[in-house]
C-alpha positions as CSV (number, residue, x, y, z in Angstrom):
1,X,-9.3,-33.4,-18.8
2,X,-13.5,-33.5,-19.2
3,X,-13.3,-36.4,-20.8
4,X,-11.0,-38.0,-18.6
5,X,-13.2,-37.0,-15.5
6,X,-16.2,-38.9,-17.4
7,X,-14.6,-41.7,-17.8
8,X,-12.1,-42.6,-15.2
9,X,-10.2,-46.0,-15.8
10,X,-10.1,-48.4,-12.9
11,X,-6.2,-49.8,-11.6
12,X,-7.2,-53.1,-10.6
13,X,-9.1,-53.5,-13.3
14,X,-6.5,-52.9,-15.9
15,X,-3.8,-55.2,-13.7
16,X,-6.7,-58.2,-13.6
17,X,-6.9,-57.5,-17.6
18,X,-3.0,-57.8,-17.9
19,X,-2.7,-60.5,-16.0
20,X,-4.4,-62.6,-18.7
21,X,-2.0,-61.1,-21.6
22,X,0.4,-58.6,-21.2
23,X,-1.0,-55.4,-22.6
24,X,-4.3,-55.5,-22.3
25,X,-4.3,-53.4,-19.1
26,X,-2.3,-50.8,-21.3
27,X,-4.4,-50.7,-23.9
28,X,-7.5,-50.6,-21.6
29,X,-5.8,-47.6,-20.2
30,X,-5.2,-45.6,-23.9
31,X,-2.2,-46.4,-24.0
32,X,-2.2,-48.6,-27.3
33,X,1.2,-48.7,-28.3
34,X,2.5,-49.7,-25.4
35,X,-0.3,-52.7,-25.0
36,X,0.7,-54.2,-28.4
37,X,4.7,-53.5,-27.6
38,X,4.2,-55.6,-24.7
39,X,1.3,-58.4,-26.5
40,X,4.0,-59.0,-28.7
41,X,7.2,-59.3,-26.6
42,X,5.2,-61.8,-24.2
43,X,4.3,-63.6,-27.9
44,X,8.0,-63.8,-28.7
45,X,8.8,-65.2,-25.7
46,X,6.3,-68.0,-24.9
47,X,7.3,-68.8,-28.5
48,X,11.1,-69.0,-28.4
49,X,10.6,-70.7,-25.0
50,X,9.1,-73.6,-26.4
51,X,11.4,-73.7,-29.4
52,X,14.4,-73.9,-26.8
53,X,12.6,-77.1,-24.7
54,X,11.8,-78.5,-28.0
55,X,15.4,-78.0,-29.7
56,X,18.1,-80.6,-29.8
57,X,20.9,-78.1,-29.7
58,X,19.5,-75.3,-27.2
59,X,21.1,-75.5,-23.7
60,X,18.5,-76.1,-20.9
61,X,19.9,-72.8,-19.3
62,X,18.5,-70.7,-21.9
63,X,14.9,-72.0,-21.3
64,X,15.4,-71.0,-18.0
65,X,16.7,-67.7,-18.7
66,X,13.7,-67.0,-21.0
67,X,11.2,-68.7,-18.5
68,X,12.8,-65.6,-16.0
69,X,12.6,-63.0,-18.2
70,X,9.1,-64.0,-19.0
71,X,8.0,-63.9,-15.7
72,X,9.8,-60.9,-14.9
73,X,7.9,-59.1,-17.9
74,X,4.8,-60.5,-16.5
75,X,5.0,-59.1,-13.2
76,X,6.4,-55.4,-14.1
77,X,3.4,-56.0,-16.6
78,X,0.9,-56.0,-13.5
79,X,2.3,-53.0,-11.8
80,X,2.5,-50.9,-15.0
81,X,-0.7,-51.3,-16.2
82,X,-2.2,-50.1,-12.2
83,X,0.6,-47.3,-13.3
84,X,-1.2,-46.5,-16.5
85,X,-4.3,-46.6,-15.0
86,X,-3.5,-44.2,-11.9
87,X,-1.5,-41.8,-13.9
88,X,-4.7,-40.6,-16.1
89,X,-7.0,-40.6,-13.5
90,X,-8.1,-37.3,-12.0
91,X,-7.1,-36.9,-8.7
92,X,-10.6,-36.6,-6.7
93,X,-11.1,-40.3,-8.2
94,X,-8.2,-41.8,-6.7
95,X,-9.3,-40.0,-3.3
96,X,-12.9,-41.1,-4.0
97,X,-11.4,-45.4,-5.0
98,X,-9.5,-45.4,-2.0
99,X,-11.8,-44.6,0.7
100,X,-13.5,-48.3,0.3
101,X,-12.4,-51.8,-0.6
102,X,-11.7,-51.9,-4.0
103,X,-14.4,-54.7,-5.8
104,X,-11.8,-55.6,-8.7
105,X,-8.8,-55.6,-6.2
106,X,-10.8,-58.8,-4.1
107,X,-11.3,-60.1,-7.6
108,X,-7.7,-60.4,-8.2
109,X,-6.8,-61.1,-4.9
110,X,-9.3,-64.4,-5.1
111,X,-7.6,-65.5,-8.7
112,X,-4.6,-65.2,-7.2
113,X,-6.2,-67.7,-4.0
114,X,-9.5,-68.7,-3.9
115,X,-11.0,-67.3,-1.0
116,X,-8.1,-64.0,-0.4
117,X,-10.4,-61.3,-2.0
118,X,-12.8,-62.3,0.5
119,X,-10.6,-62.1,3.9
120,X,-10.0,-59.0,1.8
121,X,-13.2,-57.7,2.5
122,X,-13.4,-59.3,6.3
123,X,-15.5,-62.0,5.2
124,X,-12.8,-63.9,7.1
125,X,-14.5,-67.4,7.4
126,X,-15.5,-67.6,4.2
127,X,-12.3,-66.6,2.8
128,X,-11.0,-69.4,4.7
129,X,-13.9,-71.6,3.8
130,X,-13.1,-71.5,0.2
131,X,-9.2,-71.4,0.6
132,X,-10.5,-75.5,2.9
133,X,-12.3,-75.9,-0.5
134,X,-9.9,-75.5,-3.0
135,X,-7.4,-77.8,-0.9
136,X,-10.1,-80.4,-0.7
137,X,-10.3,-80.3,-4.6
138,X,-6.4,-80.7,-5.4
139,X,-7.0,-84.4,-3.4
140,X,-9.4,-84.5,-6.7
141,X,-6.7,-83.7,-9.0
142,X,-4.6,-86.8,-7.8
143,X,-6.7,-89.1,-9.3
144,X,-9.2,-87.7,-11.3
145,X,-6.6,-84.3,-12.9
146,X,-9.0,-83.5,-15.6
147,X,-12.0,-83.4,-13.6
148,X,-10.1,-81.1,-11.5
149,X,-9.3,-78.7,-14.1
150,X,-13.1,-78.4,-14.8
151,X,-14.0,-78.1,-10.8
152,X,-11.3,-75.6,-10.2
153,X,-12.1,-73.5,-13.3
154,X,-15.8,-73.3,-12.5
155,X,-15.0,-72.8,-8.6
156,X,-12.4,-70.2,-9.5
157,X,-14.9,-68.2,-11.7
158,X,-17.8,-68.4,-8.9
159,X,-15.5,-67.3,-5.7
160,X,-14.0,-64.6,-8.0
161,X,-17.9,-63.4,-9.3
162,X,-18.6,-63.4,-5.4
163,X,-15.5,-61.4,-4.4
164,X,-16.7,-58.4,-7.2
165,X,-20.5,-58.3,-5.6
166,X,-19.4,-59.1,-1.9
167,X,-17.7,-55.3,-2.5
168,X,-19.3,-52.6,-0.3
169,X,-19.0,-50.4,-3.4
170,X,-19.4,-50.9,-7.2
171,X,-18.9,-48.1,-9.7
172,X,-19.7,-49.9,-12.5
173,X,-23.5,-49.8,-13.4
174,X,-24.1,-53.2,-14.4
175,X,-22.3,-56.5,-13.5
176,X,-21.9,-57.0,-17.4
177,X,-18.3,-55.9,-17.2
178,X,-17.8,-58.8,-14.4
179,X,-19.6,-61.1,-15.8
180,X,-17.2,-60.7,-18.7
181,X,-14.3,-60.8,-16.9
182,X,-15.3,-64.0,-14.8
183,X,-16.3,-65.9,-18.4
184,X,-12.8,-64.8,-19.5
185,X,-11.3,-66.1,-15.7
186,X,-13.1,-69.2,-16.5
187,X,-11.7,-69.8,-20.3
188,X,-8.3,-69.2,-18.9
189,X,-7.9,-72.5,-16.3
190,X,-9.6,-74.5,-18.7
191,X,-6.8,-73.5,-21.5
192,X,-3.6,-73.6,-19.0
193,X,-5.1,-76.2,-17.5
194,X,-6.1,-78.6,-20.4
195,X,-3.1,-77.3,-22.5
196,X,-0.4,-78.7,-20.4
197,X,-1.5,-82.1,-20.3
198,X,-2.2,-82.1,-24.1
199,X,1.3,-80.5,-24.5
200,X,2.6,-83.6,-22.3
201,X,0.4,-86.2,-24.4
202,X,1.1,-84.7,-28.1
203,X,4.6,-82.6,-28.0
204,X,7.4,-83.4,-25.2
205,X,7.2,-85.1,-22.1
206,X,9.7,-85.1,-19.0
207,X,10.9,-88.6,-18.0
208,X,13.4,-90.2,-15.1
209,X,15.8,-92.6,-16.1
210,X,16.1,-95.3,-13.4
211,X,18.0,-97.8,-15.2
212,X,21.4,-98.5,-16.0
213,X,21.0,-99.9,-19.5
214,X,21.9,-97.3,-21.3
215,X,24.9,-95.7,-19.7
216,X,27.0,-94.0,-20.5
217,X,24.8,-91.9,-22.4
218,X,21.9,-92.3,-19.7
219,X,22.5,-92.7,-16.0
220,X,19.8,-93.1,-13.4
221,X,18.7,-90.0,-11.9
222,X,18.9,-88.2,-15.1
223,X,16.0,-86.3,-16.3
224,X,15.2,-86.6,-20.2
225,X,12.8,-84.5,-22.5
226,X,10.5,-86.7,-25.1
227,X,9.7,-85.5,-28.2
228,X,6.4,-86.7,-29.6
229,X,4.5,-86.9,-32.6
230,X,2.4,-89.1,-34.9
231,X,4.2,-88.5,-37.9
232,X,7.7,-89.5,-36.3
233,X,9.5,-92.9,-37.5
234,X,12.5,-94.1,-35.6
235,X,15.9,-94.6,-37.5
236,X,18.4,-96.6,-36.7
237,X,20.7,-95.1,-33.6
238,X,17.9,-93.4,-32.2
239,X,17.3,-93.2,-28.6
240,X,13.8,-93.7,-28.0
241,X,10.8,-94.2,-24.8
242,X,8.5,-97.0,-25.6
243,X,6.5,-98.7,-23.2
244,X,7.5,-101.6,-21.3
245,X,6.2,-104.9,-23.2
246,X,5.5,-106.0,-19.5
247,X,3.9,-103.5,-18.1
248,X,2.5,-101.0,-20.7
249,X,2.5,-98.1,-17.3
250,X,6.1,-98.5,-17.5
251,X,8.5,-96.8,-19.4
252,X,11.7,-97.9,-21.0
253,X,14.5,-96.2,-23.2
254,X,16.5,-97.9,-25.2
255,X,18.6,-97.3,-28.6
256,X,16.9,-98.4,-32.0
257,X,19.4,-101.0,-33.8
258,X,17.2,-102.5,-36.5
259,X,14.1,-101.0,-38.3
260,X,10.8,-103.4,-40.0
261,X,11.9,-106.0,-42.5
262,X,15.8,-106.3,-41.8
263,X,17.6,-109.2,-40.5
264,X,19.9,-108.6,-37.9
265,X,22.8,-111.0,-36.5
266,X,24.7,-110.0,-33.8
267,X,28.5,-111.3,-33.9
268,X,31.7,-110.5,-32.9
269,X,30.3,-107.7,-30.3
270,X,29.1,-105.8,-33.5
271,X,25.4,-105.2,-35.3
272,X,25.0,-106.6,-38.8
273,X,22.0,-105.6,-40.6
274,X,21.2,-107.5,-44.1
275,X,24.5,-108.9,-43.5
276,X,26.3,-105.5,-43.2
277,X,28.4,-104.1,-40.3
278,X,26.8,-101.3,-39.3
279,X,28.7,-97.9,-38.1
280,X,26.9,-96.4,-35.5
281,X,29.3,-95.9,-32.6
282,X,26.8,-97.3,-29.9
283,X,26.1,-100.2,-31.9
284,X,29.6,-101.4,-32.1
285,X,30.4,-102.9,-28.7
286,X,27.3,-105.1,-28.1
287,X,28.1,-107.7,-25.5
288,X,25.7,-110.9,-24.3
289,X,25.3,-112.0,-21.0
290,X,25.5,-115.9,-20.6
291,X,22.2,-116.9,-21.8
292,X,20.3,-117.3,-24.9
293,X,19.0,-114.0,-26.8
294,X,17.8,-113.3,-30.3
295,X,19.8,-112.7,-32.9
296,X,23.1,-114.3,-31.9
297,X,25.4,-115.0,-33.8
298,X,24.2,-118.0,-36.9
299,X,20.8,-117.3,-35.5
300,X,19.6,-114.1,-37.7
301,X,16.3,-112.5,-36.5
302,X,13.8,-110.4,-38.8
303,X,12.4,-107.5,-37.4
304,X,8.2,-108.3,-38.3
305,X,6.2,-105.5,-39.9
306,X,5.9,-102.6,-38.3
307,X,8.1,-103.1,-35.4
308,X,11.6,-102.1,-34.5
309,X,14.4,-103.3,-32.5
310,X,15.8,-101.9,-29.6
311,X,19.4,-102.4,-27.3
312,X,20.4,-101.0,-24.3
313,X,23.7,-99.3,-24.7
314,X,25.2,-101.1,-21.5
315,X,24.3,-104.3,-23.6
316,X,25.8,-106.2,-20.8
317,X,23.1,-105.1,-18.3
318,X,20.2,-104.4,-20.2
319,X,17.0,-106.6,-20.8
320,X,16.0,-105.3,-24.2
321,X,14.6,-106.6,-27.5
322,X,17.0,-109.7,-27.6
323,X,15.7,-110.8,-25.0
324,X,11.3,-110.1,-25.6
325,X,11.6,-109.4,-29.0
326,X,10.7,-106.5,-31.7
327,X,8.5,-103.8,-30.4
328,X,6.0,-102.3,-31.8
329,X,5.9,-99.0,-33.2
330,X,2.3,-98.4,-31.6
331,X,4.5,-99.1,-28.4
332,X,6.8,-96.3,-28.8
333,X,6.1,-92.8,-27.1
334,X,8.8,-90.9,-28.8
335,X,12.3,-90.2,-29.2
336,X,14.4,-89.1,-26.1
337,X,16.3,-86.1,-27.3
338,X,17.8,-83.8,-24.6
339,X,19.0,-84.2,-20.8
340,X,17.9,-81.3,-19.2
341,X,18.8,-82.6,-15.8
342,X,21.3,-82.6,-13.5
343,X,22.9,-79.3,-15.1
344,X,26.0,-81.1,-15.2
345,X,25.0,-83.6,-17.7
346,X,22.7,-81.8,-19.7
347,X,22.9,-81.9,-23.6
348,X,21.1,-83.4,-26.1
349,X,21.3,-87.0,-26.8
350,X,23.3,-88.7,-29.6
């Protein structure tokens, strides 16, 4: 009990360490088993959540479900770790922490909102201030979003450094422990932050189909997941997002029907490639509108190096490579894999 006496363990302190990984607060508080239980169940999840968005066969409504659990474990994570924290401190302490405004409490309260620990600690105008601050930079993050993630990190870490010293009383008896912490605040945006857009740009990407070329296996309005990555090469029958040989901001998905170096010919509604039927279901009912295309029928077409051809599944409505031509693989964003919206028709994407 001495030793506990000397060194008391603050609440908000632990829940501010928690609520950058589950645990930490725990382990802060002693309690070191239950820290790492919880390090590692938070690791599992993250991990088998992005297995889920990134596998063909896993139902969209398991992401969600681990997504919910996830959160849930991060939120009981927050109040056991004040828990942990409370339960070994002697009870003179707690009397003593409670008679004033609590300087890591208005720390958390400003990561939560910028500007919150201060109205916290009636420093109501600039509370309010820096809440009009931090809505005037998300009109930055509209067209500049990665400058933004730099000016709300740094902004973030300075309102939270000014909610800690604003505090009537510190028991700490240096700001070294803060001036941790804040670093640590500031490391965190700029990883969230700077990981979801790479996640976007290197992994999977959400897309809106708005287009009726390819039903019925894509209607507009549905929502489609994107799987990206440098090492990927298209076969025959996949669906893929390329960008739109007239405007390279727009983005098309159509079905791959012929790879670099083949000839195709188009005849009786069916694919030939090299001269061979070919199989794929999709590919098998390939209608022309009444105008001139490539690759009709006595007039074969060769895919050029490193290119690919692409046909909308409603071949009838769909302006596609017969029409501009191979595309090239530099033009392709990945291969569409998975409907995840509406819940109705979700599934992956044959």
């Amino acid at each position: 009990m001495e030793d506990k006496q000397r060194h008391p363990k603050e609440p908000w302190l632990a829940v501010v360490l928690s609520s950058f990984l589950a645990g930490i607060g725990q382990i802060y508080c002693g309690r070191i088993w239950r820290g790492s239980l919880l390090m590692l169940t938070e690791g599992m999840l993250v991990c088998l959540s992005v297995w889920s968005i990134l596998s063909l066969a896993c139902d969209i409504l398991v992401t969600v479900g681990l997504c919910l659990v996830l959160i849930a474990i991060g939120i009981w994570n927050l109040f056991d770790a004040y828990k942990c924290a409370k339960r070994i401190n002697p009870e003179d302490f707690e009397i003593e922490r409670k008679r004033s405004k609590d300087p890591w409490l208005a720390l958390f309260l400003s990561d939560l909102i910028p500007g919150l620990g201060q109205i916290y600690l009636k420093r109501r105008w600039l509370g309010i201030g820096f809440l009009i601050v931090a809505g005037i930079l998300l009109t930055v993050d509209v067209k500049y979003p990665l400058l933004y993630v730099s000016l709300r990190a740094f902004f973030s870490m300075f309102v939270c450094y000014h909610a800690y010293i604003s505090a009537p009383i510190r028991r700490e008896p240096s700001n070294k422990a803060v001036s941790i912490i804040v670093i640590v605040i500031l490391c965190s945006y700029l990883f969230y932050d700077y990981s979801r857009p790479a996640f976007k740009k290197y992994v999977a990407e959400a897309f809106v189909s708005s287009a009726g070329s390819m039903k019925p296996t894509l209607v507009p309005g549905d929502r489609i997941l994107v799987r990206k990555s440098k090492t990927y090469v298209p076969k025959r029958g996949d669906v893929v997002a390329f960008k739109s040989p007239d405007n390279p901001d727009d983005t098309h998905v159509k079905r791959v029907a012929a790879l670099a170096g083949e000839t195709l010919e188009i005849k009786d509604n069916s694919l030939f490639i090299d001269g061979r039927k070919v199989q794929h279901p999709a590919l098998q009912d390939i209608e022309y509108p009444p105008r001139d295309f490539l690759g009709m029928e006595g007039e074969a077409y060769e895919v050029p190096e490193n290119h690919i051809f692409i046909i909308g599944d409603n071949s009838i409505n769909s302006r596609d490579s017969r029409a501009f031509g191979a595309i090239p693989l530099s033009d392709v964003i990945g291969r569409a894999y998975k409907i995840y919206w509406p819940l109705s028709r979700r599934g992956p994407i044959q």
